[in-house]
mmJSON file of the N, C-alpha and C atoms, coordinates in Angstrom:
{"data_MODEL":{"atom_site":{
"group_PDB":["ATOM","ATOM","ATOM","ATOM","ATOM","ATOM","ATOM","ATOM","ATOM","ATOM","ATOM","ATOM","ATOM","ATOM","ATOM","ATOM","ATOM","ATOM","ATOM","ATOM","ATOM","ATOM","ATOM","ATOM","ATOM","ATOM","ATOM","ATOM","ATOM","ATOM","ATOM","ATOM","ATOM","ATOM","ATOM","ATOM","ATOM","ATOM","ATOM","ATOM","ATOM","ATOM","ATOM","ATOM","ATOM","ATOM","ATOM","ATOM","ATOM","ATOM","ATOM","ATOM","ATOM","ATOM","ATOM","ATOM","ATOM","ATOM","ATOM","ATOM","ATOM","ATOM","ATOM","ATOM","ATOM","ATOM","ATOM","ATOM","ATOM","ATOM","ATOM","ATOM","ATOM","ATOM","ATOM","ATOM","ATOM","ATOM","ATOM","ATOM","ATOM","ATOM","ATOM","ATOM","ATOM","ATOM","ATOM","ATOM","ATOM","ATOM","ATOM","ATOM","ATOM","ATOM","ATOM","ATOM","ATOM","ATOM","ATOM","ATOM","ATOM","ATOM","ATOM","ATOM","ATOM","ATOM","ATOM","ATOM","ATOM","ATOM","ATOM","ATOM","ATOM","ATOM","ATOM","ATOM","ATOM","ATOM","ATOM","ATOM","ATOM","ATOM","ATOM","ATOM","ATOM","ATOM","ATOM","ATOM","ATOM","ATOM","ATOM","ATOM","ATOM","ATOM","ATOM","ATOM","ATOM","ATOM","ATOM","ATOM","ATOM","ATOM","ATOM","ATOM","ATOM","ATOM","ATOM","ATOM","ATOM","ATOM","ATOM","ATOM","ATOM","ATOM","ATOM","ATOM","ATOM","ATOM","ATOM","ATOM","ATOM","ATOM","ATOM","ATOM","ATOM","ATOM","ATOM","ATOM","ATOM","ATOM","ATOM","ATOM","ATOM","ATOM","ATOM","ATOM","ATOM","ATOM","ATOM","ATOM","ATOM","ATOM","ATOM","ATOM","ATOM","ATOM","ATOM","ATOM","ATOM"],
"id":[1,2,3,4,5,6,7,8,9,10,11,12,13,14,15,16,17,18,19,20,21,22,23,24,25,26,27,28,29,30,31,32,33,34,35,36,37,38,39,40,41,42,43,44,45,46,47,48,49,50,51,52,53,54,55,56,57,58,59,60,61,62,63,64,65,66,67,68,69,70,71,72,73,74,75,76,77,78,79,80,81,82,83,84,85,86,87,88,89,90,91,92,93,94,95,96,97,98,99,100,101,102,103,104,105,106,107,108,109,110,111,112,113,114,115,116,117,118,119,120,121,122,123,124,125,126,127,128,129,130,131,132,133,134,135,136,137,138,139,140,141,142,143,144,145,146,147,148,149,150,151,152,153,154,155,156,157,158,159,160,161,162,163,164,165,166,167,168,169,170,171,172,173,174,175,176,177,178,179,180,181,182,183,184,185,186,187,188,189],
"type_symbol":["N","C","C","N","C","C","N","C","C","N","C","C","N","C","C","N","C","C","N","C","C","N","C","C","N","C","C","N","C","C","N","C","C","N","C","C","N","C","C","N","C","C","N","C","C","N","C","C","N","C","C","N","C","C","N","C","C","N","C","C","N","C","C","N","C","C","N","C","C","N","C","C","N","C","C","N","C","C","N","C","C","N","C","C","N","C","C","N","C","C","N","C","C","N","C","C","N","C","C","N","C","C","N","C","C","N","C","C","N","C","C","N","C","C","N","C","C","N","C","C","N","C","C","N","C","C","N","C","C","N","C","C","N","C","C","N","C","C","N","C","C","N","C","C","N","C","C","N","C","C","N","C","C","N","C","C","N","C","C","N","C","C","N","C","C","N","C","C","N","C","C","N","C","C","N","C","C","N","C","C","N","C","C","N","C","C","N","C","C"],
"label_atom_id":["N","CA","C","N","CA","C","N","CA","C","N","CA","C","N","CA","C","N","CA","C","N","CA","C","N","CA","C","N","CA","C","N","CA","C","N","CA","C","N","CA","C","N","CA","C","N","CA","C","N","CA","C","N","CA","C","N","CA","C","N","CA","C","N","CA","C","N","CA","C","N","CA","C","N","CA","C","N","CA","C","N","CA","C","N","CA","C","N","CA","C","N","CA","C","N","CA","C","N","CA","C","N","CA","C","N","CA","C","N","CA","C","N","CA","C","N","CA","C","N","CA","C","N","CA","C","N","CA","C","N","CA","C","N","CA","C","N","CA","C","N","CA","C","N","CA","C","N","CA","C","N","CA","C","N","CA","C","N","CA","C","N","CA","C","N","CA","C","N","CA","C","N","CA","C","N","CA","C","N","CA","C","N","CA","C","N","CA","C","N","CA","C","N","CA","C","N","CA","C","N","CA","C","N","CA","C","N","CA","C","N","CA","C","N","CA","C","N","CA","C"],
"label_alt_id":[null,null,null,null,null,null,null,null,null,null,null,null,null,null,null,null,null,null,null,null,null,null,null,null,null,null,null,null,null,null,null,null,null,null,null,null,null,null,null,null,null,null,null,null,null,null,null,null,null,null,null,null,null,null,null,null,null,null,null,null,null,null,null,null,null,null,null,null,null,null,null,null,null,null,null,null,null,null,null,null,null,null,null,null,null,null,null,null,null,null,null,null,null,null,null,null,null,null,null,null,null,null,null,null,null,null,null,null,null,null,null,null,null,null,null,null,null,null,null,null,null,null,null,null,null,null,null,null,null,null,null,null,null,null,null,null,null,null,null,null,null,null,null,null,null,null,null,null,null,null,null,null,null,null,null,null,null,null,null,null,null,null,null,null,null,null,null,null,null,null,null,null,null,null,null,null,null,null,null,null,null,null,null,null,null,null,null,null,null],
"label_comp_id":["UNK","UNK","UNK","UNK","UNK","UNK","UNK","UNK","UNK","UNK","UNK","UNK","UNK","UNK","UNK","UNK","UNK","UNK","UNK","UNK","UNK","UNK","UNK","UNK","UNK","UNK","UNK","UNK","UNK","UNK","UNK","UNK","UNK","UNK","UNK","UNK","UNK","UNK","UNK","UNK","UNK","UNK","UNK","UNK","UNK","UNK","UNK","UNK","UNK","UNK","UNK","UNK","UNK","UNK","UNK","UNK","UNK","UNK","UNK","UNK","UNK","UNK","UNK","UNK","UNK","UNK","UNK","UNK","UNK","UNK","UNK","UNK","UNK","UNK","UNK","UNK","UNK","UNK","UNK","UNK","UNK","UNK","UNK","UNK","UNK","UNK","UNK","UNK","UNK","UNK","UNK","UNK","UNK","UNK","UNK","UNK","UNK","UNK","UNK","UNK","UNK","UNK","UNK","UNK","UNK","UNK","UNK","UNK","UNK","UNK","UNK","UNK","UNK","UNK","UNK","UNK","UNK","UNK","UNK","UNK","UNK","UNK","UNK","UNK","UNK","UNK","UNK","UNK","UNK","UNK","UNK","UNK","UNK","UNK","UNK","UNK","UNK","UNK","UNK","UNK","UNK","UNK","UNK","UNK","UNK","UNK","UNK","UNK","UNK","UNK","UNK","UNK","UNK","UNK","UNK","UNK","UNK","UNK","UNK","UNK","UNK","UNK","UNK","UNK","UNK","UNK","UNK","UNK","UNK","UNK","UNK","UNK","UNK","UNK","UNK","UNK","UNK","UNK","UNK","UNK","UNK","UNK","UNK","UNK","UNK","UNK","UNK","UNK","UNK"],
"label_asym_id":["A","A","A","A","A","A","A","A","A","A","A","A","A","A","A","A","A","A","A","A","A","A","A","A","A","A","A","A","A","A","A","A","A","A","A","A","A","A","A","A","A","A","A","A","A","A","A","A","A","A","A","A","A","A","A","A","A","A","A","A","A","A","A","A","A","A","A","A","A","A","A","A","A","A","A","A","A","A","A","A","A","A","A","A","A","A","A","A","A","A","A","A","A","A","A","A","A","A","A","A","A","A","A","A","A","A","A","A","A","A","A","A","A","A","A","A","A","A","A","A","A","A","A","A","A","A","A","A","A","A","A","A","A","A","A","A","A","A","A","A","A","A","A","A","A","A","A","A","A","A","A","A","A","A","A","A","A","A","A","A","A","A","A","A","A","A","A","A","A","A","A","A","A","A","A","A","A","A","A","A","A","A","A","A","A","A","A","A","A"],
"label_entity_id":["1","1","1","1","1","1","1","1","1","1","1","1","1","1","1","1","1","1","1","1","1","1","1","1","1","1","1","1","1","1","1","1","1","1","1","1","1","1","1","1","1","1","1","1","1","1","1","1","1","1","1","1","1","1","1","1","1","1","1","1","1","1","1","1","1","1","1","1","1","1","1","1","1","1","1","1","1","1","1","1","1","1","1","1","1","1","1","1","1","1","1","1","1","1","1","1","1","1","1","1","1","1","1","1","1","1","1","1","1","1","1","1","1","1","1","1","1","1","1","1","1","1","1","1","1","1","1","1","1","1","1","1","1","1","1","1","1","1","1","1","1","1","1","1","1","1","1","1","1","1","1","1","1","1","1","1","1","1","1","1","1","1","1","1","1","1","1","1","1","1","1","1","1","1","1","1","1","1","1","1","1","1","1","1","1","1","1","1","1"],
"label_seq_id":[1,1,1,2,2,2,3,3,3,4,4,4,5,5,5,6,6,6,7,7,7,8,8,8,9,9,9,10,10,10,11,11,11,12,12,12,13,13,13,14,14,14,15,15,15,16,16,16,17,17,17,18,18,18,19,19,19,20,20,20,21,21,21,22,22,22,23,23,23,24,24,24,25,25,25,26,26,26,27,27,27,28,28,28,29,29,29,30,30,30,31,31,31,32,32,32,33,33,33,34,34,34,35,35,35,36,36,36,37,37,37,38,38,38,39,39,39,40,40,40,41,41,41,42,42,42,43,43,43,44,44,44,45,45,45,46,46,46,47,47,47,48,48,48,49,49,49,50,50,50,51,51,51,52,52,52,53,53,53,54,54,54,55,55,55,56,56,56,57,57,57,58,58,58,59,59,59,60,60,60,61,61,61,62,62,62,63,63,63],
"pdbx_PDB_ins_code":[null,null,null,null,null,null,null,null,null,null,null,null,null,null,null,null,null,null,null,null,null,null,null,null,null,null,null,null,null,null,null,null,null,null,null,null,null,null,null,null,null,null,null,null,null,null,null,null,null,null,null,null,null,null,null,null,null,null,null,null,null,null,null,null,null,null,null,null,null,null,null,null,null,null,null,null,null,null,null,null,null,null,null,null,null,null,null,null,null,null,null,null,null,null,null,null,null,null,null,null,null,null,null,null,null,null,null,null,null,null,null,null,null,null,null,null,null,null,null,null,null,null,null,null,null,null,null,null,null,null,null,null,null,null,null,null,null,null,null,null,null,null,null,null,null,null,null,null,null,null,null,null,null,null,null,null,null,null,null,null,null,null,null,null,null,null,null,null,null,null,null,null,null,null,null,null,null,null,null,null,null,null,null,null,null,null,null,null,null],
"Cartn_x":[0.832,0.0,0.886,1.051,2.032,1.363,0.176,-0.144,-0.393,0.003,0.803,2.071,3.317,4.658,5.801,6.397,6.912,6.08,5.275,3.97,3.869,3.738,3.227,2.142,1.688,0.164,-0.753,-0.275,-1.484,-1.921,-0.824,-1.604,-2.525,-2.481,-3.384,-5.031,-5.553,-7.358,-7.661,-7.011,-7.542,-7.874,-6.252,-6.524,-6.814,-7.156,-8.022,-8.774,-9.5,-10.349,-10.068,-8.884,-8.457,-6.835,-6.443,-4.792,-4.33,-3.254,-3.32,-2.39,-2.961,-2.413,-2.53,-1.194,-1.486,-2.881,-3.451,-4.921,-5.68,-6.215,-6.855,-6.06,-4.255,-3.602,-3.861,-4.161,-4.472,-5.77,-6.789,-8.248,-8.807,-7.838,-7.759,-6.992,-5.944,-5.427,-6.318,-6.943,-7.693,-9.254,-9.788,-10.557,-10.487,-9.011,-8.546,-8.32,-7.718,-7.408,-9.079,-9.668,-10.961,-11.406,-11.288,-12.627,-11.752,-10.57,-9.664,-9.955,-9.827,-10.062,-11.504,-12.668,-14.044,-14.15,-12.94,-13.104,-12.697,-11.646,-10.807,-11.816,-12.08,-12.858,-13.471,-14.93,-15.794,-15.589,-14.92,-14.295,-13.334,-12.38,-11.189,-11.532,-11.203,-11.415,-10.029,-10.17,-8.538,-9.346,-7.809,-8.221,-8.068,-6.834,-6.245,-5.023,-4.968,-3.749,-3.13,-2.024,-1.263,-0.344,-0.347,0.354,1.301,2.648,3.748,4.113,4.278,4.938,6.359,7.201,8.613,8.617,9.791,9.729,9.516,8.753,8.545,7.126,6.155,4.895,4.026,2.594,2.21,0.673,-0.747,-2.149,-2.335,-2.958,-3.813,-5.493,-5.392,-7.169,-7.469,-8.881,-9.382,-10.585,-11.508,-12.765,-13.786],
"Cartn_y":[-1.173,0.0,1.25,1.657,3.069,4.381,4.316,5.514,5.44,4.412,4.261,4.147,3.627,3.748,5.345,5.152,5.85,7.762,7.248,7.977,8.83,9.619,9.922,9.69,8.696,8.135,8.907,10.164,11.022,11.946,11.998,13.337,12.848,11.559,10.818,11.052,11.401,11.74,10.468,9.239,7.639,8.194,8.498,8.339,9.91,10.505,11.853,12.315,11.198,11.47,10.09,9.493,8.085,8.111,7.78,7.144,6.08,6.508,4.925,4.108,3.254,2.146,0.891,-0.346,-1.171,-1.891,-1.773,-2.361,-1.685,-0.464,0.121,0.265,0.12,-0.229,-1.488,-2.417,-4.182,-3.895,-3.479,-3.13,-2.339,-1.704,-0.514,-1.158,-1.704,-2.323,-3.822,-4.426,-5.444,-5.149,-3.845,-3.219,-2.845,-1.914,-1.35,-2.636,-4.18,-5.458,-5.632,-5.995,-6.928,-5.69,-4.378,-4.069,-4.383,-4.538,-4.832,-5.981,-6.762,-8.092,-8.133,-7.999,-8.284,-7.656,-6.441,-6.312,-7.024,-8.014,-8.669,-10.346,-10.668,-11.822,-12.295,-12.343,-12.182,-13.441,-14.441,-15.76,-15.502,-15.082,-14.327,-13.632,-13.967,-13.266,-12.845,-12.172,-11.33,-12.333,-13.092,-14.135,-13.663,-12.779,-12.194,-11.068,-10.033,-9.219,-8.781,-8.423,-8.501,-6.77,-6.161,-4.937,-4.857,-4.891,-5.087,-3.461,-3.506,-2.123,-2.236,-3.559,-3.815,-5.341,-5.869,-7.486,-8.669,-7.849,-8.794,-8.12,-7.43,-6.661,-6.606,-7.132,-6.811,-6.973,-6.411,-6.565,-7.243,-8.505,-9.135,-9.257,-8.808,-8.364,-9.066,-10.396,-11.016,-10.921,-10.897,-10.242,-11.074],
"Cartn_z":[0.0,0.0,0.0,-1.196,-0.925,-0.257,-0.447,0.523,1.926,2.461,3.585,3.777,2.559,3.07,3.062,3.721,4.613,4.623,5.298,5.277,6.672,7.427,8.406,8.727,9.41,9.218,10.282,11.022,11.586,10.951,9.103,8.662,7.557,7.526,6.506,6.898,5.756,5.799,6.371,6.469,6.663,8.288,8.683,10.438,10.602,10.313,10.63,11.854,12.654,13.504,14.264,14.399,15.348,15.356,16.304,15.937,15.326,14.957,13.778,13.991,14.919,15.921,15.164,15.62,14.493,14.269,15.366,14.909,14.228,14.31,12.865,11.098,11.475,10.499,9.851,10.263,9.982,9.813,10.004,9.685,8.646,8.183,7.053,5.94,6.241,5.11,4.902,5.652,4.638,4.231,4.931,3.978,2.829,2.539,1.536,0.197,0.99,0.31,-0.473,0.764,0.628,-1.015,-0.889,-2.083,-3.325,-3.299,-4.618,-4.916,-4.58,-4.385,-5.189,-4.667,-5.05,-6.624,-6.855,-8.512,-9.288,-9.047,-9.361,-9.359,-8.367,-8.537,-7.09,-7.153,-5.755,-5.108,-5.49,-4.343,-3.639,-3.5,-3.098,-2.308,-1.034,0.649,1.267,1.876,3.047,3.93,4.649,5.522,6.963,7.202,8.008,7.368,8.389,7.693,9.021,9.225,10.756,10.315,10.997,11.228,12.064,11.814,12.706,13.013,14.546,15.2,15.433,15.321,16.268,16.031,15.687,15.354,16.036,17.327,18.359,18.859,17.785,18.483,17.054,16.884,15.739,16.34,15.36,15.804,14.401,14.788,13.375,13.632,12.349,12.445,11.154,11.979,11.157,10.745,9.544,9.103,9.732],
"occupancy":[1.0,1.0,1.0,1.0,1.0,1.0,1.0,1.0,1.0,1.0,1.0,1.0,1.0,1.0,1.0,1.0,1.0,1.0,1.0,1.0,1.0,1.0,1.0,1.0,1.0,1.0,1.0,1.0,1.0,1.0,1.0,1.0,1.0,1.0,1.0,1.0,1.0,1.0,1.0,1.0,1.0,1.0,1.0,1.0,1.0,1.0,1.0,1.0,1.0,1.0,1.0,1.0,1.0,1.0,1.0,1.0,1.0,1.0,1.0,1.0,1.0,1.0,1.0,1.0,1.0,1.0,1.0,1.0,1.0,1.0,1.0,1.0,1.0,1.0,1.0,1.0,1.0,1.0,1.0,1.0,1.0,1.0,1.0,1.0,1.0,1.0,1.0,1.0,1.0,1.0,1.0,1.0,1.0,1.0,1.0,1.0,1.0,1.0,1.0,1.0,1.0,1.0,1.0,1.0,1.0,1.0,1.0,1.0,1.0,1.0,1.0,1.0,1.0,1.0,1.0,1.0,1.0,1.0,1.0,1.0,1.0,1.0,1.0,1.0,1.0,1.0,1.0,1.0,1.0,1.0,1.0,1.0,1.0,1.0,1.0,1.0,1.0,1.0,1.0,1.0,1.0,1.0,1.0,1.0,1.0,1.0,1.0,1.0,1.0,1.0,1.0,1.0,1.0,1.0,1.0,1.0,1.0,1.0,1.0,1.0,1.0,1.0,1.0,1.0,1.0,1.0,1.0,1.0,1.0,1.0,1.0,1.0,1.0,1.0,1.0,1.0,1.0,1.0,1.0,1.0,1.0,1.0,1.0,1.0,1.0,1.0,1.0,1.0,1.0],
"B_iso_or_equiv":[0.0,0.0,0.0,0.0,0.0,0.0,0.0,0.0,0.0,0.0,0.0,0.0,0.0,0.0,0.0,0.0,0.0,0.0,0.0,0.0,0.0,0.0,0.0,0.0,0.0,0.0,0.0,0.0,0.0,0.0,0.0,0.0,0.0,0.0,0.0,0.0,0.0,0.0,0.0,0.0,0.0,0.0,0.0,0.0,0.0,0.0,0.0,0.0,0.0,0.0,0.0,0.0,0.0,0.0,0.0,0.0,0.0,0.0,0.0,0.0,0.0,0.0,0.0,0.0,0.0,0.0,0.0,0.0,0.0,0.0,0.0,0.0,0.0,0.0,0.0,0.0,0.0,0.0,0.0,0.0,0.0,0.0,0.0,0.0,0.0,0.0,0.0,0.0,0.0,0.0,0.0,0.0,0.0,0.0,0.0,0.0,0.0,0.0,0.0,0.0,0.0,0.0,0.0,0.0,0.0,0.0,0.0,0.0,0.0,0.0,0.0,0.0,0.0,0.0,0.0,0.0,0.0,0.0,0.0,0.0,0.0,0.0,0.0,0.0,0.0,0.0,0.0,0.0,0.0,0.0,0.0,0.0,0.0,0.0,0.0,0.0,0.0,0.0,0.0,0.0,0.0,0.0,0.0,0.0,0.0,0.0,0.0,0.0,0.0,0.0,0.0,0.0,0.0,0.0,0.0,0.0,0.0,0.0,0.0,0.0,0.0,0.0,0.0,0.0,0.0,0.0,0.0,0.0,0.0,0.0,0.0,0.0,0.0,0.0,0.0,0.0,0.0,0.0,0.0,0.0,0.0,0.0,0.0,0.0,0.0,0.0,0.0,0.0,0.0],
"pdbx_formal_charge":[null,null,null,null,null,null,null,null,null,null,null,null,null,null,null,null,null,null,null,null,null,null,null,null,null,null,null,null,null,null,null,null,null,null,null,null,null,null,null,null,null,null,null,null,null,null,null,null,null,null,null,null,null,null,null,null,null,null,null,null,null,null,null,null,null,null,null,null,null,null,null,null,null,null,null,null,null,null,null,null,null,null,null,null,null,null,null,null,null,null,null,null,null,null,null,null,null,null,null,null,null,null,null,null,null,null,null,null,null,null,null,null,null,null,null,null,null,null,null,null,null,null,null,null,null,null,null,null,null,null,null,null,null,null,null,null,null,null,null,null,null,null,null,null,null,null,null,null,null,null,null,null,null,null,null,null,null,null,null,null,null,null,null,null,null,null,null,null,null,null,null,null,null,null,null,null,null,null,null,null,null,null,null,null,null,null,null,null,null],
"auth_seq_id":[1,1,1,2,2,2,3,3,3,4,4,4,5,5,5,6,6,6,7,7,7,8,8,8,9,9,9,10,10,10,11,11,11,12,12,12,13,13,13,14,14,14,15,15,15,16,16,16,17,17,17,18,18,18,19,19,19,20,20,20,21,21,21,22,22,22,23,23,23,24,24,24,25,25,25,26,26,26,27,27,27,28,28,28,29,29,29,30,30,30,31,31,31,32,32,32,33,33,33,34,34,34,35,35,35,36,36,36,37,37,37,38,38,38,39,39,39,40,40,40,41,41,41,42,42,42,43,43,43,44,44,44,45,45,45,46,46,46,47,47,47,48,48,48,49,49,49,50,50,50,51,51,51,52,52,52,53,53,53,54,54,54,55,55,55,56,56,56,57,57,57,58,58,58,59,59,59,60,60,60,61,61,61,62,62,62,63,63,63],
"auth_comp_id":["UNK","UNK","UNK","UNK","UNK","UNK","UNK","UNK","UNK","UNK","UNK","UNK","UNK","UNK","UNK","UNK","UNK","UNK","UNK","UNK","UNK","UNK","UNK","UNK","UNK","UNK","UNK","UNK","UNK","UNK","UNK","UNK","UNK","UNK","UNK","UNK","UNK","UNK","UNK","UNK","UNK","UNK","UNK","UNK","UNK","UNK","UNK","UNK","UNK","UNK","UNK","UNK","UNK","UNK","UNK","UNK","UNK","UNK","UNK","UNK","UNK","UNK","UNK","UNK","UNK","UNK","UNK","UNK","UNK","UNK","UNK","UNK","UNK","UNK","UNK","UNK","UNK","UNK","UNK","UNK","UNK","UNK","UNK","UNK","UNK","UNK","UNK","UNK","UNK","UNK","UNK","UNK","UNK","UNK","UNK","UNK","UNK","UNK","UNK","UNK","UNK","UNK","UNK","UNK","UNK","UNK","UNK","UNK","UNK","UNK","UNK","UNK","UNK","UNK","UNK","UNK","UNK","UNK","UNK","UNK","UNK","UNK","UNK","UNK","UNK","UNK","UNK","UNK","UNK","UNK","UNK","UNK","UNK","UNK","UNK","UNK","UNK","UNK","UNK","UNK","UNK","UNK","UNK","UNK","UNK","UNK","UNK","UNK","UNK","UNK","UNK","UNK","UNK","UNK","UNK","UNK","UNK","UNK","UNK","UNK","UNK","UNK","UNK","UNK","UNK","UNK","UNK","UNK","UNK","UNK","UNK","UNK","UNK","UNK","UNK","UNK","UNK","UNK","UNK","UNK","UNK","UNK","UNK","UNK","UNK","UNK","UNK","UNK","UNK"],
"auth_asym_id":["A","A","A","A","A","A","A","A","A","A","A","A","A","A","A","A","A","A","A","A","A","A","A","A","A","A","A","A","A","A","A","A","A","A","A","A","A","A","A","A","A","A","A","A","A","A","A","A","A","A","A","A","A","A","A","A","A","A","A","A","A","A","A","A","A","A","A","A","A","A","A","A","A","A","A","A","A","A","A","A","A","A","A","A","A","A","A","A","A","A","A","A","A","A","A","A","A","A","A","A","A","A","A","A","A","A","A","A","A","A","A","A","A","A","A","A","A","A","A","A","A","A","A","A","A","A","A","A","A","A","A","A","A","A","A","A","A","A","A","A","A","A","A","A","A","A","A","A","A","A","A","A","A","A","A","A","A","A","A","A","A","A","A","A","A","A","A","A","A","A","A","A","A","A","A","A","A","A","A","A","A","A","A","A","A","A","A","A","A"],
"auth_atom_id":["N","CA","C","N","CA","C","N","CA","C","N","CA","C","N","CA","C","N","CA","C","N","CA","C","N","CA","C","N","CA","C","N","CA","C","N","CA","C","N","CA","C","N","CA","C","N","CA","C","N","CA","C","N","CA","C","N","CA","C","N","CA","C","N","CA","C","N","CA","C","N","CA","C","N","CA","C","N","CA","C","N","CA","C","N","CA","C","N","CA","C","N","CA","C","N","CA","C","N","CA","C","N","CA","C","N","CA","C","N","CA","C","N","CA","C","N","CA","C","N","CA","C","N","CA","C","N","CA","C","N","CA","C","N","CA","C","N","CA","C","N","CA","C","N","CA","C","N","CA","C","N","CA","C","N","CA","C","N","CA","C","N","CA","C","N","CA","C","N","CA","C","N","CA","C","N","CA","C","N","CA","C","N","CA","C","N","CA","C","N","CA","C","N","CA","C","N","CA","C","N","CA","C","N","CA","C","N","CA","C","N","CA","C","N","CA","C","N","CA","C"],
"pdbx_PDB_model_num":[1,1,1,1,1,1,1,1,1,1,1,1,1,1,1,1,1,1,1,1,1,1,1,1,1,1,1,1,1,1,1,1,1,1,1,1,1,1,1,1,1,1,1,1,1,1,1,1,1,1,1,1,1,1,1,1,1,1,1,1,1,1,1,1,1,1,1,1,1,1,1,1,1,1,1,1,1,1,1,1,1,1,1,1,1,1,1,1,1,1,1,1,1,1,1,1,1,1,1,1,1,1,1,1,1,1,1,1,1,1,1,1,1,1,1,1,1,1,1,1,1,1,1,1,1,1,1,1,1,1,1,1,1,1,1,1,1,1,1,1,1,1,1,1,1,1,1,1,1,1,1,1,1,1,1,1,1,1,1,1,1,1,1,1,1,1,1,1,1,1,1,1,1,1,1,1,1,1,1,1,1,1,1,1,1,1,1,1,1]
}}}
């Protein structure tokens, strides 16, 4: 997702009105997955997507 990399993600319109903690990061990016996906072909599901803060700290958010 480049409009998240090396991004300041509090000045992003996404996190606008929340902080953008890895759990709304993992929630946003397989929203952002899931509608690509359904143009592409409506069997094809985001199963899980995991947002890493530190290589020993991450939030996975499953639909």
């Amino acid at each position: 997702m480049t409009e998240l990399d090396h991004k300041y993600l509090n000045e992003l319109e996404a996190f606008e009105s929340m902080q953008p903690s890895s759990e709304r990061i993992a929630i946003y990016i397989a929203q952002k997955l899931e509608k690509r996906l359904k143009e592409l072909n409506e069997s094809i599901r985001v199963s899980r997507v995991s947002a890493w803060e530190s290589a020993d700290s991450c939030a996975t958010y499953i639909p």
